[in-house]
N, C-alpha and C positions, 0 to 999 in steps of 0.2 A: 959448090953448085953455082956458076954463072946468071946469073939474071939477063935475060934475053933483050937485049935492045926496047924492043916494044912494050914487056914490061915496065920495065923503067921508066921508058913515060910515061904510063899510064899512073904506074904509083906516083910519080911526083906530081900527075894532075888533079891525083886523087889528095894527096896531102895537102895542095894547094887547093883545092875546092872546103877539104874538110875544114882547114885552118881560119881560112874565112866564112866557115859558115857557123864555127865556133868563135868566132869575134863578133858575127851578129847575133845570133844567142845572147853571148855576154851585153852585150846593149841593148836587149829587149830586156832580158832579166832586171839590169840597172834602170831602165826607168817602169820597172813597177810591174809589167806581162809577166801573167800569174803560169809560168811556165817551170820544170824541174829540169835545171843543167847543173851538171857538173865539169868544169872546162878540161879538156884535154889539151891546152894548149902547150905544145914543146914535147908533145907522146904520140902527135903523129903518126913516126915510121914505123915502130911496133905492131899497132895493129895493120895498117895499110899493106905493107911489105908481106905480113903473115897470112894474111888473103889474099895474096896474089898469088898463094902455092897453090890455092885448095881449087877445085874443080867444080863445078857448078850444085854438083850434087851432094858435096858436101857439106857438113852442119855446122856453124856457129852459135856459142851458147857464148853471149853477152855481158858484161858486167856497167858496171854505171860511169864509169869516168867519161865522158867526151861519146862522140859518134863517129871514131876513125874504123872502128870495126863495122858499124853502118853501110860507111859508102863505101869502105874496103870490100865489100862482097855485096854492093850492088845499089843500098837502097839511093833515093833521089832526096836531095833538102829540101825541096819545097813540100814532099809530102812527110817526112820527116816532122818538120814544123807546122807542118795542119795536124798532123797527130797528139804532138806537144800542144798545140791551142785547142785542142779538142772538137777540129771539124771533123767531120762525113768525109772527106776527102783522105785524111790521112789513112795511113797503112790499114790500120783496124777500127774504122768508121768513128774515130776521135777518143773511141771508151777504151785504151789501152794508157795511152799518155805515156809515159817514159819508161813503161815496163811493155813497150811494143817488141810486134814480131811480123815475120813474114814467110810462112811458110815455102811461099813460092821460092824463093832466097834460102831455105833451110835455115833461116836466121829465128832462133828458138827464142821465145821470150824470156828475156832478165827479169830478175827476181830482187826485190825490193830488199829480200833479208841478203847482208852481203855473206857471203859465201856460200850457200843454201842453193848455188849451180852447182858446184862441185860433184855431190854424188849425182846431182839428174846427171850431169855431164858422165859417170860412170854408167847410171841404166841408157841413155842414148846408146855410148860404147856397145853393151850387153844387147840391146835391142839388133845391133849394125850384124853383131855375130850370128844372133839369133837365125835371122833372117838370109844369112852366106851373102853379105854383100863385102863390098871392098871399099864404103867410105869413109870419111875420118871424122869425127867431133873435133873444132880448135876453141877453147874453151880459156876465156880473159878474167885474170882480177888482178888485184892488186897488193900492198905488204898486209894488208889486214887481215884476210880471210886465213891464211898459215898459220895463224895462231887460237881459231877456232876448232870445234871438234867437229863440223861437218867436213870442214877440208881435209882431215887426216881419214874421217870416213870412209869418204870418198876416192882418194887416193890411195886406200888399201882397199879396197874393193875393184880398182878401174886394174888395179896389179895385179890381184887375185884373178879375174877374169883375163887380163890381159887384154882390156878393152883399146880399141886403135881411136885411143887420143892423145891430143898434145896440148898440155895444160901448162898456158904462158902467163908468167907474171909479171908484168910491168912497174917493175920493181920501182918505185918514183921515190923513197926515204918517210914515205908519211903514209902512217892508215889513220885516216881523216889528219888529225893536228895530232898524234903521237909519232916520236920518231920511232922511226925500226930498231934501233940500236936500244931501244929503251924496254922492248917486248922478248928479245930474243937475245939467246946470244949466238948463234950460229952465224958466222964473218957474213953468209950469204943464205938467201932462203933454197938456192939450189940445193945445198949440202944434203939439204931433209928429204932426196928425192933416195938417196942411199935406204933410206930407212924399209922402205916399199920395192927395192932393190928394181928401181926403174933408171934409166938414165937423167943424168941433171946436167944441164949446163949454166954457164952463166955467159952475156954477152952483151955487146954496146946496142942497148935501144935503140937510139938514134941513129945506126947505120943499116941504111935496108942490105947492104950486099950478109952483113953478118947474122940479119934477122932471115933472111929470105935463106941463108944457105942453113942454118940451124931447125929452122920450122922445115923445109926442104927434108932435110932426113931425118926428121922425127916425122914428117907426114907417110916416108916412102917407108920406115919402119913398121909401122901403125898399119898400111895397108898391107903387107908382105904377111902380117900376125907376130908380130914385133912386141907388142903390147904399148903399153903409152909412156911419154917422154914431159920431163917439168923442165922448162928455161925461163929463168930468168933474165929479163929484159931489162938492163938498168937505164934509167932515167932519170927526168928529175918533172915534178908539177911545178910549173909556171904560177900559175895562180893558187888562192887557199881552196880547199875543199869544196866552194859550192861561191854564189855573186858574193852573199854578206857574210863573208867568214870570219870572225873573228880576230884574225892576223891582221887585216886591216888596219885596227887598231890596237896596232901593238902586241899580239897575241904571241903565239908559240915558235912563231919562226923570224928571227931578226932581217930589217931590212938590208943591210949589208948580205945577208946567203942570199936572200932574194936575186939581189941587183947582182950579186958576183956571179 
């Protein structure tokens, strides 16, 4: 699937708008603004590219890294960050804070317990059928939630129904400071999509043509009554888990993988 000229720009303005508005975060958090980020920096195209499939009236269900899924399907950073400060201005009059949402956007609120989207993301599905429409849920975490029992829940229930979504993992090597190699032994977290006998893929995060053509026909599956699709987004996090992580000093990831 081709990415259309105009797309294109639009994702790269949007990666560049997110990228730096995740480097001002990181330096409001560093000097002391009692705000909750987690940086997405270097995870970008993932989500940005994976919004640029979906159509206006389609639903996004959230996870915590970064706000590339954010501006990828619409919202604005300065309200954004009045959310995060807990003005009246922001999305949901400040009392949301970083488990915001925006209906108008179909941008569903994230959920503080990590993986605990996963099955809402199967009743949205269920609700979409319910109702005879033809939109999609695209639904983001990360290596951690695979390994809880809401995610396997979830994912035999969105099969079971054969709810039309497309549950992407931005696969980055870390749930918080544990490595993935060290929770699992399956080479990749796509493989577990066999299990629920949905489609899995695996593919380079960081290149929108391979993200946008893989979410592409897991979205046009999903509406046709396809049932829903797991890809694996590899990547890697830039930064540790949240401003004062622990690896700063010295922690669980050396500075050499860092830098390389």
């Amino acid at each position: 699937m081709e990415i259309p000229i105009a797309k294109i720009q639009m994702i790269y303005r949007k990666m560049v708008l997110t990228r730096t508005f995740d480097m001002k975060l990181n330096e409001l958090a560093a000097a002391g603004e009692p705000l909750v980020h987690h940086s997405g920096l270097g995870q970008e195209a993932t989500p940005v590219a994976a919004c640029a499939v979906l159509r206006p009236d389609d639903y996004v269900m959230p996870y915590h890294r970064g706000w590339a899924w954010a501006i990828g399907k619409g919202m604005e950073p300065k309200f954004i960050l009045s959310e995060l400060m807990g003005k009246k201005t922001g999305y949901m009059g400040g009392r949301g804070g970083a488990q915001m949402a925006d209906w108008n956007l179909r941008i569903l609120g994230r959920s503080g317990i990590q993986g605990a989207h996963i099955p809402i993301t199967a009743g949205v599905g269920l609700s979409i059928k319910m109702q005879k429409g033809d939109q999609v849920v695209l639904c983001f975490f990360g290596d951690g939630p695979p390994n809880i029992g809401e995610w396997h829940e979830g994912m035999n229930l969105s099969a079971i129904w054969r709810a039309p979504a497309v549950f992407i993992c931005e696969s980055n090597d870390y749930a918080e400071g544990t490595p993935r190699m060290q929770t699992m032994l399956n080479e990749r977290i796509a493989e577990r999509a066999a299990a629920y006998r949905m489609p899995g893929v695996t593919i380079d995060g960081n290149d929108i043509h391979a993200v946008y053509e893989a979410v592409g026909e897991a979205v046009d599956r999903a509406r046709r009554g396809g049932g829903p699709t797991l890809i694996e987004a590899v990547t890697y996090r830039w930064l540790g888990h949240f401003p004062r992580d622990v690896e700063h000093y010295g922690g669980y990831r050396s500075r050499e993988e860092v830098d390389g």
